[in-house]
N, C-alpha and C positions, 0 to 999 in steps of 0.2 A: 625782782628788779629786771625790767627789760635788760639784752645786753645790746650794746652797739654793733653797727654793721656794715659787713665789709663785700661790697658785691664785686664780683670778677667780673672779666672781660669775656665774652662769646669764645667756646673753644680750651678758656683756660681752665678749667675742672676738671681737665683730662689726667695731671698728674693725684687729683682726689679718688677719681675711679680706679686708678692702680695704688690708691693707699701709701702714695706718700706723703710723707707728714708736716712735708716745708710747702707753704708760699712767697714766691718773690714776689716783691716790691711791682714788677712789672705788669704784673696778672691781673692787678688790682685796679678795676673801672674807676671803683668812686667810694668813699668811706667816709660813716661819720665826720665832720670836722671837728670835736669833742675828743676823738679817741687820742690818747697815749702812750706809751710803751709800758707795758705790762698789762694794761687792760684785757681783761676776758671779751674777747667777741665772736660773733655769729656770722659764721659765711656764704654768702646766696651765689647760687649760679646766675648768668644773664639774666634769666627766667623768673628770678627771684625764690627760687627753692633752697632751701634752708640743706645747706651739704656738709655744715664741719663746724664744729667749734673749738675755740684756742687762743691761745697769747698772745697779744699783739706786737709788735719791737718794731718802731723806727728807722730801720735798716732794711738791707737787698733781700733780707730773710724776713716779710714781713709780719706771718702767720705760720705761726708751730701747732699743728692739728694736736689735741687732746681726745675728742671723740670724732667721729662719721656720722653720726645721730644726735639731733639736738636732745641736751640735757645737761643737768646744772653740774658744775666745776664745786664741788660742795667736798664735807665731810668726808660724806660717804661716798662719792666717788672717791678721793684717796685712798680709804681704805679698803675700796675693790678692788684699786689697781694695786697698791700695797701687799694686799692677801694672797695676790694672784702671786705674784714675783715673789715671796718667800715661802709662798709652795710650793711653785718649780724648782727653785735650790733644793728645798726639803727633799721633794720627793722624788728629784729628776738626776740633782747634780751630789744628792747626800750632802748639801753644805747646811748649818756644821756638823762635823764629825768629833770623834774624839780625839781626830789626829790634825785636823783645821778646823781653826772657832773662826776665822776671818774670811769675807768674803765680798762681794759686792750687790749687794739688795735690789738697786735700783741702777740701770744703766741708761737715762735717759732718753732717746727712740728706740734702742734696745728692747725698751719695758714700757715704750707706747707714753712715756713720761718727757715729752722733747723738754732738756735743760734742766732733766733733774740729778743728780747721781748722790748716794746714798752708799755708803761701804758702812760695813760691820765689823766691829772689835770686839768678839765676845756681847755683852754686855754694856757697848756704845755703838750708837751709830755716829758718824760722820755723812754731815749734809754740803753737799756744794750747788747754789743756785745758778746756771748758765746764764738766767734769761732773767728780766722784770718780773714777769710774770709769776716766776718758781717764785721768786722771791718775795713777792706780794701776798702768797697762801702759803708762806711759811708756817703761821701758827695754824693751820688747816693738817699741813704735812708733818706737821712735830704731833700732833695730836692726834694723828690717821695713826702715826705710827707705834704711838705711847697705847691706845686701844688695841690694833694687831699683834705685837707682843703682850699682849695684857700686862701692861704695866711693868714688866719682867724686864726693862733699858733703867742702868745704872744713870744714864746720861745721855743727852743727846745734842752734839756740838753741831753749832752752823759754823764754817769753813769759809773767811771771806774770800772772791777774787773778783778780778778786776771785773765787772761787767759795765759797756759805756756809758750805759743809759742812769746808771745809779749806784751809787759807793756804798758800800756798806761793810761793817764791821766784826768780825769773829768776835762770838756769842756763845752761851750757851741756854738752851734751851730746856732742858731740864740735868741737874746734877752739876757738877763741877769737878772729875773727871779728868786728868789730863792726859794720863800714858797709862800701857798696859802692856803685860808680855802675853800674846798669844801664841797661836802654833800652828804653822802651817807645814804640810807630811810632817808633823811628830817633830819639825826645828821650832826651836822657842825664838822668839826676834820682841823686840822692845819698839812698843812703836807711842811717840809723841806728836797726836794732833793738831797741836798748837802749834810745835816749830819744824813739825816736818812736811816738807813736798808734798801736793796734794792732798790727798786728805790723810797724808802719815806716813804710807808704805804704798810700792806700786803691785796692787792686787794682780796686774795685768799678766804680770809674768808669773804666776804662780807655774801652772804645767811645764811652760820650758828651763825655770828654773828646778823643777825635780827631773825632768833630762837630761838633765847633767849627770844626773846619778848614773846614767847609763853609760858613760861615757869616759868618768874621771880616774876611774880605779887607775891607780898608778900612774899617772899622768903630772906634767911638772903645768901648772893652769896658771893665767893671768887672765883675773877681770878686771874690766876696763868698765872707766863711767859707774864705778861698781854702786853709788848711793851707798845703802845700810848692812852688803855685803851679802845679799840674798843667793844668787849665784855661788858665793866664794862657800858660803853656809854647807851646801849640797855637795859640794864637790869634793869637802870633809866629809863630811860623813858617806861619800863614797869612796875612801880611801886613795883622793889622788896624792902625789907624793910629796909635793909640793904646792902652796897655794897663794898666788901675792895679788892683791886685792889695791887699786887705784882711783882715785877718785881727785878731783882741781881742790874740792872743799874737804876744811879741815873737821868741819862737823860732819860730814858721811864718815870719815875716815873714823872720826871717833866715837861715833855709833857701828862702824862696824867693828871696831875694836870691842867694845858693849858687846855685842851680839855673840862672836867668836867665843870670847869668855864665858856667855851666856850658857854655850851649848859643852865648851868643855874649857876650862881656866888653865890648862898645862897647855895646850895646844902650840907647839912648836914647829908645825910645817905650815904658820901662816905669815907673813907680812903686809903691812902696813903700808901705802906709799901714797903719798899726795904730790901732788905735780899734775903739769900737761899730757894728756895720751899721746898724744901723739909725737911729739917731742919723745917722751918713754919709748915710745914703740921702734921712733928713728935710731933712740941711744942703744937698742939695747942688742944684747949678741946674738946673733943669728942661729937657732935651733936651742935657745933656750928654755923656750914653751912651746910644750906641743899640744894645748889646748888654749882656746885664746875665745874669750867673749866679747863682744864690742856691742854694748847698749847702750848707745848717745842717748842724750838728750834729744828732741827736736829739732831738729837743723833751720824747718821752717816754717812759720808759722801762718804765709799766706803763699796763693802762688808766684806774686813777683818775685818771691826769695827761694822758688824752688829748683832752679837753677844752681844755686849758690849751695843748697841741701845735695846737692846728687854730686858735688865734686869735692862737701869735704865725707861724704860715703863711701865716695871713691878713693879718697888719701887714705882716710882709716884702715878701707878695707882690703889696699894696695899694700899698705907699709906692713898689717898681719899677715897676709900672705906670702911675702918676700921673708919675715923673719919666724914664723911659725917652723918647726923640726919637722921632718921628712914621716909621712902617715901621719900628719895633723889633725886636729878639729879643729872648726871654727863653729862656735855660734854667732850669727851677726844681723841685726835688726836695728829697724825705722819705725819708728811714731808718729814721725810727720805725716797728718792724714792728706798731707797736698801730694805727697810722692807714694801714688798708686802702687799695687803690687809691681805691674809689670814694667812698670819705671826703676822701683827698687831691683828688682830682678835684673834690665839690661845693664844698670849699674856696677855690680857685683860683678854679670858677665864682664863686665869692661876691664874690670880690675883687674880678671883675671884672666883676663888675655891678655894683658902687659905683666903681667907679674910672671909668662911664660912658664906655669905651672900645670899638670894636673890636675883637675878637680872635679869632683862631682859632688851632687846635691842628695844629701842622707837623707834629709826633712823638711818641709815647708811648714812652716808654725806660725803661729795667732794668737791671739788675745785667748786668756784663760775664757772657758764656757760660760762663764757667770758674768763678764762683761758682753752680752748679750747682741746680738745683731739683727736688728729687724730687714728679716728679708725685702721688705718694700724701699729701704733705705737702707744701700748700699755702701754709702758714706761712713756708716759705724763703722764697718772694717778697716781702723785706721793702725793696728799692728800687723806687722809682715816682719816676719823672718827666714832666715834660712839656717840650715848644719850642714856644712861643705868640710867634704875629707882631702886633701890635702899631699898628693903625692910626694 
């Protein structure tokens, strides 16, 4: 079946020949009147030369490139692209090991897949569709993926979220599946697909959550925003001294209670605390952590609200450095992909030029290796962090 088509404007194929993988809404001469959001189409230069094919979506992000070569959005293209991406983990990043079974498969332009992401639990994957278009070759993608593992997936859950253009519903695909303990560095953690965040656990932080371990020995630690206690995990078992774990919800709190237990059930240098961070952070007495995490949530999630993301950055990471102990650490990071590195960074400096402290920068850190960044598209780099020591 022919596919529909979408011809540019004189000039705009310039972002095709540098391989990146968005077209906007603006680029766009003239298309099908037929076409849809999700539809597979065919992209011509002015000249009518056949340059790209990909998903279409109704929005300022019109076309998500899938190839630079015309050829069909099939089977087997999945599980080329499929093959490819868990052979680089295999072979590139060792994932899984015998010390991490979890991991992330698919990072959407990452893995040349714009709007696909795919994370691994052992023996389950978790699918999340960004776009129409994923979501339309779902059963293409459950079945790319049920062949590349040769049939070896317990389960394979679709993950619903909000996408504009089309509701749809958490699914399971093959198996029924709901939670699992896997392991990541050698910590056991419990992770529920169906009611946890994203697609169960944030894969994202794996590496600078085992940097902690470099860090914790002997240290009195508070994570903040902690989720399922990933951080709080490491920081035990690198023998800080104390370790109290915070989170607004009473289900993070009580999966990280789960998890602690998990790893050791006498475990008596942990705490529990649900409440506001930062409120905590204003109550609490001055040098009595001297290691302090701060992984918000998103502050924002378009750029009108990115303003509003950098000053409550700035609160968080004002009020930890006013009440952090004297030779601190701080870990502290942004997800919001609208607040750029060096935005996050003058932030940070801000704070701590009012918090009239010393400080220098230990480490710059990023999304673990397996959430993948397609150099053509800079945009994936949407985790930044920093480790600042704390005079």
């Amino acid at each position: 079946m022919a596919l529909k088509e979408i011809i540019l404007k004189r000039g705009k194929e310039s972002n095709l020949q540098r391989k990146h993988p968005w077209i906007f809404s603006g680029a766009i001469h003239s298309k099908d009147k037929s076409i849809a959001s999700g539809d597979q189409v065919v992209v011509l230069d002015s000249q009518g030369h056949t340059i790209a094919v990909g998903h279409y979506t109704d929005s300022s992000i019109a076309v998500r490139i899938l190839s630079f070569e015309p050829r069909a959005i099939d089977l087997e293209f999945y599980k080329e692209y499929l093959s490819t991406a868990k052979h680089a983990r295999n072979s590139v990043l060792s994932l899984p090991s015998s010390l991490t079974n979890c991991y992330r498969l698919i990072a959407g332009e990452g893995d040349f897949l714009p709007g696909l992401i795919i994370d691994m639990y052992d023996d389950v994957a978790v699918i999340q569709c960004h776009t129409a278009g994923m979501l339309g070759d779902i059963d293409l993608i459950a079945e790319a993926l049920d062949q590349v593992f040769e049939e070896s997936l317990d389960s394979i859950y679709l993950k619903a979220i909000h996408i504009k253009e089309q509701a749809y519903e958490s699914q399971f695909l093959k198996g029924c599946k709901t939670e699992q303990l896997v392991k990541e560095h050698d910590i056991s953690f419990h992770v529920d697909w169906t009611k946890g965040q994203k697609t169960g656990f944030f894969l994202d932080q794996r590496e600078n959550r085992f940097l902690i371990q470099k860090y914790a020995k002997g240290r009195r630690v508070l994570n903040t925003f902690c989720y399922t206690g990933g951080f709080s995990l490491n920081a035990l078992k690198a023998d800080a001294e104390l370790v109290h774990s915070i989170d607004i919800s009473q289900t993070a709190m009580d999966q990280t209670d789960r998890n602690v237990n998990l790893n050791n059930a006498k475990e008596s240098r942990h705490k529990s605390i649900t409440g506001n961070v930062i409120e905590f952070l204003n109550k609490s007495k001055k040098d009595e952590y001297d290691l302090i995490i701060l992984d918000p949530p998103a502050f924002a999630k378009n750029r009108n609200k990115s303003h509003n993301a950098v000053q409550a950055y700035k609160r968080i990471n004002l009020a930890a450095m006013q009440k952090i102990g004297s030779n601190g650490i701080i870990f502290t990071f942004s997800c919001s992909q609208v607040v750029d590195r060096k935005l996050f960074e003058n932030t940070i400096r801000a704070a701590a030029i009012e918090s009239g402290r010393n400080i220098r920068i230990l480490h710059h850190l990023n999304q673990a290796p397996d959430h993948t960044v397609n150099i053509y598209h800079q945009e994936g780099h949407y985790l930044k962090g920093l480790v600042i020591h704390v005079e």
